[in-house]
N, C-alpha and C positions, 0 to 999 in steps of 0.2 A: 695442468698436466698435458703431455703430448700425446700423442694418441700410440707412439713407443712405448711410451711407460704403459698406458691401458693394456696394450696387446700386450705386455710381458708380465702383468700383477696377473691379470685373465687366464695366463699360461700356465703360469707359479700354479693356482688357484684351481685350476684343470688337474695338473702333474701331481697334486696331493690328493685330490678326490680319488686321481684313478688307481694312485698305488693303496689309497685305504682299501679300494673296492678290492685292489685284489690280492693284499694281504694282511689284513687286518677288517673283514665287514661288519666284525659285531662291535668296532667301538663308531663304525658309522651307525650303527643301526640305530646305538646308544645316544649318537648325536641326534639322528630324528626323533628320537622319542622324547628327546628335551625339547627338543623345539618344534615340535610339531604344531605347536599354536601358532609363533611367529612367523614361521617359512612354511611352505608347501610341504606337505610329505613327500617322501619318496616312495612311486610306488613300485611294491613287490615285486614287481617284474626288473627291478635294478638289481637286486640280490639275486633273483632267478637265472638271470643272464651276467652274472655280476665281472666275470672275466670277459666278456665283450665290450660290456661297458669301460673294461676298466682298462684295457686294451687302448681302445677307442679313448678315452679321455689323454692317454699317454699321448697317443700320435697328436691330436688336438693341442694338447698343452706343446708338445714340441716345435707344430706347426708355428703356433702364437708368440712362443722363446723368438724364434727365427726371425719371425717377421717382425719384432719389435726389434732388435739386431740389427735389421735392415733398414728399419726406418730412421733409428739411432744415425746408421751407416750415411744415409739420405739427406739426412738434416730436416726431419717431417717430424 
């Protein structure tokens, strides 16, 4: 894989976390507590601040879209 394709799966992958966080948190929440063995939990303070986080994941994910765009653009 190129490192386009990484920065835009990464993106993708940002842009869904931050819109669960900030309209739908309790089927994230439902996801941690599946999986709380295999992956880290999330801690509390993501739900607490959950519209900053999720804010923030969006800009990040968009960042990430772009610049796999870019690298597409670049030939990298």
């Amino acid at each position: 894989m190129k490192l386009a394709d990484y920065s835009t799966g990464i993106g993708i992958l940002a842009g869904i976390m931050g819109l669960l966080l900030l309209f739908t948190p309790g089927v994230l929440r439902k996801m941690n507590e599946m999986s709380q063995r295999m992956i880290a939990r999330i801690d509390t303070a993501t739900f607490t601040y959950r519209i900053g986080f999720g804010v923030s994941l969006l800009i990040a994910s968009l960042f990430l879209v772009f610049m796999g765009y870019y690298f597409k653009v670049k030939g990298r």
